[in-house]
VOPAGU-2260 file (C-alpha; in pm, 1 decimal, decimal comma):
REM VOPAGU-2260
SITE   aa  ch    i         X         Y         Z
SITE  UNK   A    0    9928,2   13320,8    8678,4
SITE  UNK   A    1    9949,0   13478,5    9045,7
SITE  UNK   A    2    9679,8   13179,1    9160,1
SITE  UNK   A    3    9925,6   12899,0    8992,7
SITE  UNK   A    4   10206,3   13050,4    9132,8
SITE  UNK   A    5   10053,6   13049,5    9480,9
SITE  UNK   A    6    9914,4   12650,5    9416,1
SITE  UNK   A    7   10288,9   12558,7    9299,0
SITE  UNK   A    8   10452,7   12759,2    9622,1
SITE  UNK   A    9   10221,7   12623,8    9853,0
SITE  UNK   A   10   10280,3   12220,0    9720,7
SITE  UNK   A   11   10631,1   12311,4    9751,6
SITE  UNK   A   12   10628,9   12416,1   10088,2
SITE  UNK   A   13   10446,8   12132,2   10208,0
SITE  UNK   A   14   10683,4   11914,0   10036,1
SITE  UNK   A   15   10973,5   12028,0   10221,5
SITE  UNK   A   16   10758,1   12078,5   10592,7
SITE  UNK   A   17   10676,3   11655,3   10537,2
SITE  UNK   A   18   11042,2   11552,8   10410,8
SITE  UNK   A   19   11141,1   11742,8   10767,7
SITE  UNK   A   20   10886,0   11572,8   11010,3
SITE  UNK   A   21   10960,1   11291,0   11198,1
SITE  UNK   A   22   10886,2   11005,0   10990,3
SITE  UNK   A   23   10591,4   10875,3   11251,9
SITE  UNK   A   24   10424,6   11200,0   11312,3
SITE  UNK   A   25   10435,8   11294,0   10906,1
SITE  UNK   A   26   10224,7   10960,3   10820,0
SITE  UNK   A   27   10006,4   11000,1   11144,8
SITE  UNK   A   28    9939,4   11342,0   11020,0
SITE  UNK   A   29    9847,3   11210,9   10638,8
SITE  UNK   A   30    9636,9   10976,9   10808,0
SITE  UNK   A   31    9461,8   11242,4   10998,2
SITE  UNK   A   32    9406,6   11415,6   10684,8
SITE  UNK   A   33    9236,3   11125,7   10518,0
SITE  UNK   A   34    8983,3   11073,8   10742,3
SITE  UNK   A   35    8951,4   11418,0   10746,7
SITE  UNK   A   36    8871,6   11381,6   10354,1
SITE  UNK   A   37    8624,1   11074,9   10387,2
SITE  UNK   A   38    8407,4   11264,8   10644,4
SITE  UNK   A   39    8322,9   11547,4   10415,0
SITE  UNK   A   40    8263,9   11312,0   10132,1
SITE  UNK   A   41    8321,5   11517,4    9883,8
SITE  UNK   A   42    8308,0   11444,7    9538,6
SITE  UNK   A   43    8635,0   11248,1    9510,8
SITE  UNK   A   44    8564,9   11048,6    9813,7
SITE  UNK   A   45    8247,6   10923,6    9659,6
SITE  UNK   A   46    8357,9   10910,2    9296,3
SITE  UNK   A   47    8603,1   10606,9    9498,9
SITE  UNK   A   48    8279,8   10482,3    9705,7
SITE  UNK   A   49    8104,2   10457,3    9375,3
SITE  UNK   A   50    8414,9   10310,2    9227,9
SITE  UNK   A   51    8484,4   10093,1    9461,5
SITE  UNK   A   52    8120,8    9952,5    9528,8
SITE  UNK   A   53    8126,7    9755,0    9212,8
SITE  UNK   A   54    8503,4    9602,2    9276,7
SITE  UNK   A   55    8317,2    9461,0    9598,9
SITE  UNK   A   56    7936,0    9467,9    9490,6
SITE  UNK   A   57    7874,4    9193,0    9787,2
SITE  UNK   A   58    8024,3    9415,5   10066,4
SITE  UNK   A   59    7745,8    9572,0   10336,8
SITE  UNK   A   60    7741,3    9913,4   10426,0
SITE  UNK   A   61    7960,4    9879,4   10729,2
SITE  UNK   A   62    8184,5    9643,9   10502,0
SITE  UNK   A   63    8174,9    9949,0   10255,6
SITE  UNK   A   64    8314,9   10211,9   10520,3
SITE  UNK   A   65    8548,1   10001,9   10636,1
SITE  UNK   A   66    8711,8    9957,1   10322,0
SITE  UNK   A   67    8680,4   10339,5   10266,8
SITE  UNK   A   68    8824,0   10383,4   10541,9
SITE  UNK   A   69    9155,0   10122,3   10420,7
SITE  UNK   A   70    9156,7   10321,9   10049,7
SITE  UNK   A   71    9195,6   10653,9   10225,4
SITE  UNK   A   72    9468,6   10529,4   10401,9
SITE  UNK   A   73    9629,2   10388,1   10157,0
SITE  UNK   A   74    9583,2   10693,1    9934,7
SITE  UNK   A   75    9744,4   10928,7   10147,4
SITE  UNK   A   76   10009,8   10680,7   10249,1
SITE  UNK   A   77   10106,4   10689,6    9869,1
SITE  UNK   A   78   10134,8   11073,8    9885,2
SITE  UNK   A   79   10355,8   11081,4   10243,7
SITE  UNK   A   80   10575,9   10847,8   10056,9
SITE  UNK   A   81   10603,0   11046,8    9766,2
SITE  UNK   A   82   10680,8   11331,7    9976,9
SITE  UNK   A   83   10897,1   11165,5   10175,7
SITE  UNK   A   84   11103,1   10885,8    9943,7
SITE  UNK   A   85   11331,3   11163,9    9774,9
SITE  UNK   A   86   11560,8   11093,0   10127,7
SITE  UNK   A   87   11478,5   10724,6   10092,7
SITE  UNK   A   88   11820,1   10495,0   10066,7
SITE  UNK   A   89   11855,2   10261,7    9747,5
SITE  UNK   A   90   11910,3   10005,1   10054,5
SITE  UNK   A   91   11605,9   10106,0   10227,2
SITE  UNK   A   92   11410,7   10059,0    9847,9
SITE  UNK   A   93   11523,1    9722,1    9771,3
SITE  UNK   A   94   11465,1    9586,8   10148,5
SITE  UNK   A   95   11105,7    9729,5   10160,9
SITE  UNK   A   96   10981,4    9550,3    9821,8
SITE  UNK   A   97   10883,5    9195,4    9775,6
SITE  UNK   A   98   10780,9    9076,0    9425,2
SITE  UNK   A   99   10617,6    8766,7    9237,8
SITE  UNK   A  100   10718,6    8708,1    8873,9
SITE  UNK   A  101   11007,8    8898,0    8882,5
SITE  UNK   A  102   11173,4    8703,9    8601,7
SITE  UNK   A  103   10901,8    8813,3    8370,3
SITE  UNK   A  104   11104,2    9136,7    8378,1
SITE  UNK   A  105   11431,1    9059,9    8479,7
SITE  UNK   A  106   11507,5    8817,4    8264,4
SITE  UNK   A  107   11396,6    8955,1    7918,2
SITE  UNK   A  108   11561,9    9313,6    8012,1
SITE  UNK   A  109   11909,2    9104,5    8125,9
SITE  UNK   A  110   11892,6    8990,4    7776,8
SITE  UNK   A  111   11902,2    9309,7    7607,8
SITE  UNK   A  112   11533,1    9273,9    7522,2
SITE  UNK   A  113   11307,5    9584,1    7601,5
SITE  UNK   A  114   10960,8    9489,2    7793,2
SITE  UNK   A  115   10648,0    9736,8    7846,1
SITE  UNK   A  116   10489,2    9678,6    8197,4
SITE  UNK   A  117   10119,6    9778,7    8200,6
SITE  UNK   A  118    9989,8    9890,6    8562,3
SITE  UNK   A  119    9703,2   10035,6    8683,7
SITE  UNK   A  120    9659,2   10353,3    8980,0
SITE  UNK   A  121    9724,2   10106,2    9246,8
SITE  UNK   A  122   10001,4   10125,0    9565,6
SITE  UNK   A  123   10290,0   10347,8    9494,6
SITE  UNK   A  124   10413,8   10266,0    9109,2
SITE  UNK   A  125   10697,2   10532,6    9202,3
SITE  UNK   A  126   10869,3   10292,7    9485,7
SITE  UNK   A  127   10814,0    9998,6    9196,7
SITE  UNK   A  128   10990,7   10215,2    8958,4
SITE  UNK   A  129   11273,0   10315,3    9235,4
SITE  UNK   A  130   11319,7    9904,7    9290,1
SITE  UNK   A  131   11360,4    9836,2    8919,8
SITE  UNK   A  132   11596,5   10179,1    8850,7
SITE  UNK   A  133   11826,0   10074,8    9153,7
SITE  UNK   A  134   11888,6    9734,9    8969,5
SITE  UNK   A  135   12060,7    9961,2    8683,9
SITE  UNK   A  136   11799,6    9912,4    8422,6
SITE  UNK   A  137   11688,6   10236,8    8252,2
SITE  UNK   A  138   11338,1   10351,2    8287,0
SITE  UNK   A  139   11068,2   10499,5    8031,7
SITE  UNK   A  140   10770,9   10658,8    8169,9
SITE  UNK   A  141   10507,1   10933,5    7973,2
SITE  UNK   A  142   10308,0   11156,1    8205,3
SITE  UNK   A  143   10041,0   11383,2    8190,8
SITE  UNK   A  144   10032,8   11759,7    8224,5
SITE  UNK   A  145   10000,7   11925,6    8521,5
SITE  UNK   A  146    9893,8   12277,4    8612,2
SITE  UNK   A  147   10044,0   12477,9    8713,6
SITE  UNK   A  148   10356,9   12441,0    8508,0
SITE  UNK   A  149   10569,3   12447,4    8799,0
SITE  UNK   A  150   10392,2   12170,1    8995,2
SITE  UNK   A  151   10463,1   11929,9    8644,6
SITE  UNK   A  152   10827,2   12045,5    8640,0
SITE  UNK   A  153   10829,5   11913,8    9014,2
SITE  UNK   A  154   10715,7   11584,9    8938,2
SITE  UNK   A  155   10953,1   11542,8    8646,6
SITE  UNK   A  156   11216,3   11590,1    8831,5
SITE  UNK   A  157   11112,6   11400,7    9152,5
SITE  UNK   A  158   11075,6   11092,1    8867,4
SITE  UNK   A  159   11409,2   11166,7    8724,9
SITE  UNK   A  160   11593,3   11198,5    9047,2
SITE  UNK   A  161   11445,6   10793,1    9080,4
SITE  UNK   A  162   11647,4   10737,8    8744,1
SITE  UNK   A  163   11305,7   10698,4    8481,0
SITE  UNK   A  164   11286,2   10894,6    8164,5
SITE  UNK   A  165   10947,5   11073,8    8149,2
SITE  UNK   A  166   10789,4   11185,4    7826,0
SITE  UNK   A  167   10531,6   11429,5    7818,9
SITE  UNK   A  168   10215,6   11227,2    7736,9
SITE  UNK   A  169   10107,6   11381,0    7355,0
SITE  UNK   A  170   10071,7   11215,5    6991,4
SITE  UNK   A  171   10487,1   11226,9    6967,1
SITE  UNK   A  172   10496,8   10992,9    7259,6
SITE  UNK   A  173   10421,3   10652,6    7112,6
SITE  UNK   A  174   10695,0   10710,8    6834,7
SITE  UNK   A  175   10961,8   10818,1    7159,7
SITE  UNK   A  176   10836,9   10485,0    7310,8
SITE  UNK   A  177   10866,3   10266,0    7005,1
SITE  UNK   A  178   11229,2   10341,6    7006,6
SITE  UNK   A  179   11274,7   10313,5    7355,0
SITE  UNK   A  180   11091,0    9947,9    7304,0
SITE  UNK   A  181   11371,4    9879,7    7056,7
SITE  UNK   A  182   11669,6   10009,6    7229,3
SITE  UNK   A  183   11614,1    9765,0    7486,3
SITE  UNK   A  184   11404,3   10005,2    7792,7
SITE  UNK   A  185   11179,4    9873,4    8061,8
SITE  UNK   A  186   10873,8   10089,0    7954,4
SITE  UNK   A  187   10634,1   10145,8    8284,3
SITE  UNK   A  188   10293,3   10302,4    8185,3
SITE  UNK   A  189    9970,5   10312,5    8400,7
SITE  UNK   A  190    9727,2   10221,3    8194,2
SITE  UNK   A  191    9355,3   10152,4    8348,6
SITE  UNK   A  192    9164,1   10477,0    8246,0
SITE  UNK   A  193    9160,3   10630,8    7872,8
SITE  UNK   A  194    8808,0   10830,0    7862,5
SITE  UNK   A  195    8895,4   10948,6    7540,8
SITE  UNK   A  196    8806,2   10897,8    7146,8
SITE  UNK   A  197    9099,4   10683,0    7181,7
SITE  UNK   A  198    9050,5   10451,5    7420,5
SITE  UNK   A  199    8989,1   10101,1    7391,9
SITE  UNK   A  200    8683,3    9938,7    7491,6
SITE  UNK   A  201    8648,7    9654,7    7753,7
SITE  UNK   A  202    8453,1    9527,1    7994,7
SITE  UNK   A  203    8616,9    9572,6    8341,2
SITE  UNK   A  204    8403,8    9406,0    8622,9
SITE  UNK   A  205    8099,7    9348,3    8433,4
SITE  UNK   A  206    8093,5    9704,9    8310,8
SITE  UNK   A  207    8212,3    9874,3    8016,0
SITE  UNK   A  208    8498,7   10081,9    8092,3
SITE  UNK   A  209    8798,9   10267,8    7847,1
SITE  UNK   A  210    9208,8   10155,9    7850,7
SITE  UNK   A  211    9465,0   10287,3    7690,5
SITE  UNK   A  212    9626,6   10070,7    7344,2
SITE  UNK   A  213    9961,9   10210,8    7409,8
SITE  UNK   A  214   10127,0    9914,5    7586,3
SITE  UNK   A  215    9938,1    9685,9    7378,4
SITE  UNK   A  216   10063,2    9848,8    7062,6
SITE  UNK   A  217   10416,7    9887,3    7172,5
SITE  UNK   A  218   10409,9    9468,8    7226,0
SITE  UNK   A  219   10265,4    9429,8    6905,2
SITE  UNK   A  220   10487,0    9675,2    6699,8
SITE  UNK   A  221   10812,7    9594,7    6858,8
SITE  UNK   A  222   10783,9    9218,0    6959,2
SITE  UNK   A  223   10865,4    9284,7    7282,7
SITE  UNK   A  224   10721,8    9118,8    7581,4
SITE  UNK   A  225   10462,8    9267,3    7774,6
SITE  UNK   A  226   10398,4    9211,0    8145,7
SITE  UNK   A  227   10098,4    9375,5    8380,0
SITE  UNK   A  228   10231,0    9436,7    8726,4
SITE  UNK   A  229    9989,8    9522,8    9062,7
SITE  UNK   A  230   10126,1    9682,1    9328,9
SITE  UNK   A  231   10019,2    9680,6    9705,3
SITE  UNK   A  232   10115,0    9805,2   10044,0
SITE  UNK   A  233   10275,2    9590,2   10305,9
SITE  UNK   A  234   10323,4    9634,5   10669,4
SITE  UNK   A  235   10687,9    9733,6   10539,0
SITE  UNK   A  236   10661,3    9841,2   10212,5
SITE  UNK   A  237   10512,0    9715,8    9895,1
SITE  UNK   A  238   10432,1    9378,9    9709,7
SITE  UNK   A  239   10433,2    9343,1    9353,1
SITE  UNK   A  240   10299,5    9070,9    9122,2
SITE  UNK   A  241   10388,3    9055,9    8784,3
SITE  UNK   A  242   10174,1    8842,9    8488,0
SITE  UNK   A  243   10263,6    8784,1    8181,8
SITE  UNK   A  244    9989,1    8894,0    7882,9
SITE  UNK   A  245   10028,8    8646,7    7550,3
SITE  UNK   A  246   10047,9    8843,6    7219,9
SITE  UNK   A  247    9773,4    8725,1    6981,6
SITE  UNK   A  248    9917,5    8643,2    6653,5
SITE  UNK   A  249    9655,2    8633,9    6383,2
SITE  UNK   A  250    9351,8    8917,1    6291,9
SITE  UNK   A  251    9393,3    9270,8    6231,9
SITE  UNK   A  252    9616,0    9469,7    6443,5
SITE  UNK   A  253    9332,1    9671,0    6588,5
SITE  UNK   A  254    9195,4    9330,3    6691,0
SITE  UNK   A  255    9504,4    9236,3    6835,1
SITE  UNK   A  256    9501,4    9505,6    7047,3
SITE  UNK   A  257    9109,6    9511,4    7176,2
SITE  UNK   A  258    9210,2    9135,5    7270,3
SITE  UNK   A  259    9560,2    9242,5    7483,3
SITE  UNK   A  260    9373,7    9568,7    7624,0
SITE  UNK   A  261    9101,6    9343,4    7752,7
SITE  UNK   A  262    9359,3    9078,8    7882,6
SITE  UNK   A  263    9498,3    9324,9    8065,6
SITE  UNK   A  264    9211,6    9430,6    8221,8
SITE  UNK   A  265    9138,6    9092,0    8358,3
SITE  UNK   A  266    9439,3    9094,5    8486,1
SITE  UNK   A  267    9406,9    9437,3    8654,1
SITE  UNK   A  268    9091,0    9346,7    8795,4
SITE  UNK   A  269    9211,7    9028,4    8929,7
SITE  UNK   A  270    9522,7    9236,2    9137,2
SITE  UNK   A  271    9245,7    9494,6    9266,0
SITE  UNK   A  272    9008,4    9263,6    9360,3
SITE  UNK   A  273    9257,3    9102,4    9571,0
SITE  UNK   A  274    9382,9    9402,2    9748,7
SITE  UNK   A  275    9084,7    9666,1    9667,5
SITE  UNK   A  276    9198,3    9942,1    9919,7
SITE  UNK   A  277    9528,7   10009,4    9712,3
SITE  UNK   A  278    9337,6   10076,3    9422,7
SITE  UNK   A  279    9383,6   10487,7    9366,1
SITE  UNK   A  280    9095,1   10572,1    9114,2
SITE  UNK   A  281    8910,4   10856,4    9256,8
SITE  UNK   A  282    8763,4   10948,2    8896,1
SITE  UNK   A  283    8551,1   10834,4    8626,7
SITE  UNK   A  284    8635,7   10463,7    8529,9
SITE  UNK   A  285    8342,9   10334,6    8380,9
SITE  UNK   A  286    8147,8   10475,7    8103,4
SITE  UNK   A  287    7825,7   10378,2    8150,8
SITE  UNK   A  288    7564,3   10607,6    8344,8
SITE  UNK   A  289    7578,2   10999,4    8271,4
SITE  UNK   A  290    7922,0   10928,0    8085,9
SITE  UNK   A  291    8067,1   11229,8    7895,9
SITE  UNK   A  292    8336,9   11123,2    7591,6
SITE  UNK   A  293    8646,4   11339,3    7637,9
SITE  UNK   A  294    8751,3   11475,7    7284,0
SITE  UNK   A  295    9134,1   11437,1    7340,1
């Protein structure tokens, strides 16, 4: 208890220390600390190498650390900004975000209609969920447990301070989201890594990987439309492109859903292999190799 206690206080200390730097010296500083992380290669670092190496099999060596060296970046340029956007302006949000297919979203949830958005780790999903909040439609999100307790509590509120509804991610979940679908909610869930009993198989770049069914089973329950989004860093901000993933209408639901999970990994692939550096997976994706199942 004393050790979580002393993880939580020390999080929130830094959190307040970055939101109180000058904005130029608090992201030179995260970017010091990511090269930092990428020469001790530690674990992480090369659970991304690894990762990373078969997003861009053809890349050379030196091609390889350079784009290290870009996904390092751009991983601790996601955590700055998470530090740092609680003082962001809603102005400030919709000026730095540029998007292709908005309509996919826009339109449907101007309609009363709910739609589930399916994303992987990539860019910073929070700024994405910030846009989308400031335009006044409410947000569903589940999310994982943290520990400590306090450092979870932290994030809740940081996401409901952006305006999003986050459910704790267990089996009452889906049900919470199923009327959420219905009541008309943009439903945001990252959804490109489910190492458990549950997940659904596909292969993702030529190798056999595990995605959640959730968004896939909320479009198929609910008849709601659902979208897979990718988002990048700019120079200013982020870039967002949204494609739309057809609902098959014939087999068994559970075949209905292996065919949407795997459509939406194409789709996820196809966003990360065009901007590979943004994609933020510094664990297990694939489960091939000395891959463990998870029970739960």
């Amino acid at each position: 208890m004393n050790f979580d206690f002393a993880v939580a206080g020390g999080y929130f200390a830094g959190w307040r220390l970055v939101r109180a730097l000058p904005e130029k010296f608090a992201y030179k500083a995260f970017e010091a600390i990511g090269k930092y992380a990428l020469s001790r290669n530690g674990a992480r670092v090369k659970r991304l190498r690894s990762n990373l190496s078969r997003v861009c099999p053809t890349k050379s060596s030196s091609e390889m650390d350079e784009l290290m060296r870009k996904a390092m970046s751009s991983y601790m340029r996601y955590w700055c900004d998470t530090f740092r956007s609680p003082d962001w302006s809603r102005e400030r949000i919709a000026a730095t975000v540029t998007v292709d297919g908005e309509d996919l979203l826009t339109a449907p949830m101007k309609n009363g209609t709910g739609v589930v958005v399916a994303l992987p780790h990539a860019g910073n999903w929070d700024h994405a969920g910030s846009y989308f909040c400031g335009m006044g439609f409410p947000l569903v999100t589940v999310a994982e447990r943290l520990k400590p307790e306090a450092l979870f509590n932290k994030f809740l509120e940081y996401r409901q301070n952006i305006g999003m509804e986050v459910l704790a991610l267990d089996s009452r979940s889906i049900v919470t989201l199923m009327q959420r679908a219905r009541e008309g909610r943009l439903i945001a869930l990252v959804a490109d890594r489910d190492l458990s009993k549950s997940g659904v198989d596909v292969s993702f770049f030529c190798h056999p990987a595990r995605m959640p069914a959730g968004p896939a089973l909320l479009a198929i329950r609910t008849g709601i439309p659902l979208i897979t989004a990718y988002v990048s860093y700019t120079t200013a901000g982020i870039h967002i492109v949204f494609n739309s993933v057809e609902i098959p209408t014939h087999g068994s639901e559970e075949e209905r859903v292996s065919q949407v999970v795997q459509r939406c990994a194409d789709l996820f692939a196809e966003g990360i292999a065009s901007s590979p550096q943004d994609w933020h997976m510094l664990q297990r994706i694939w489960t091939d190799g000395d891959f463990q199942e998870r029970s739960a």
